[in-house]
N, C-alpha and C positions, 0 to 999 in steps of 0.2 A: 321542046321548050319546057322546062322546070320551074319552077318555084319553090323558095326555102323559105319558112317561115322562122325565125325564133322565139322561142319562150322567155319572159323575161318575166320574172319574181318581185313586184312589189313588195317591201314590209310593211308590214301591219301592225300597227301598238293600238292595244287594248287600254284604255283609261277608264280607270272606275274611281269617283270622288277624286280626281284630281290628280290621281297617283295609277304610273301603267303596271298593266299585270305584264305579269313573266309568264311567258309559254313555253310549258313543260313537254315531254313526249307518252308521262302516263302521271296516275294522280290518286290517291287511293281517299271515298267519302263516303261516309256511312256505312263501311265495311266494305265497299265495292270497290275493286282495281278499275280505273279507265283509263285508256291510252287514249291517244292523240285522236285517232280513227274512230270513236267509240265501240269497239270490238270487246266481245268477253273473252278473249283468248289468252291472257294476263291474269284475269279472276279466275277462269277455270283451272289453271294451273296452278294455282296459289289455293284453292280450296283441295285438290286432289292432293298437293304437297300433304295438307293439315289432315287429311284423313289418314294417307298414308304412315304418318309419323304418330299418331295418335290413337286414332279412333279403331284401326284395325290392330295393334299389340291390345289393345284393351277388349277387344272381343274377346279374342284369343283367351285373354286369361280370364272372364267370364266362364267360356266355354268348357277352359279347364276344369274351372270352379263346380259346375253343373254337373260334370258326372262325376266329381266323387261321391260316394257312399254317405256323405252328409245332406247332402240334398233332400232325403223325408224328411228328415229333423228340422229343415227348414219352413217346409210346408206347412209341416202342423203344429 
């Protein structure tokens, strides 16, 4: 003896002052990526893009900067 159940998916509309919201699958506020799940796995990826593209060539040529032979001159 078995039994099957099925799942069945009600929709759901959001109304706020009279007018429905649209549901998105992610959403980006106050600088932070959110998906649908509230998962940081969207932001983390999108912050490590922005270092990768940026923040590390710029070390780099810091670093470069630092050991030339100008670097006392700087100092003092």
């Amino acid at each position: 003896m078995s039994t099957q159940f099925t799942l069945h998916t009600i929709p759901i509309t959001t109304v706020v002052n009279g007018q429905s919201v649209e549901k998105v699958s992610r959403c980006k506020y106050l600088g932070r990526i959110s998906d649908d799940e509230l998962k940081w796995k969207l932001h983390t990826e999108n912050v490590y893009k922005k270092v990768m593209l940026f923040y590390i060539p710029v070390f780099f040529m810091v670093l470069k900067y630092m050991q030339t032979p100008n670097l006392p001159s700087l100092i003092n």
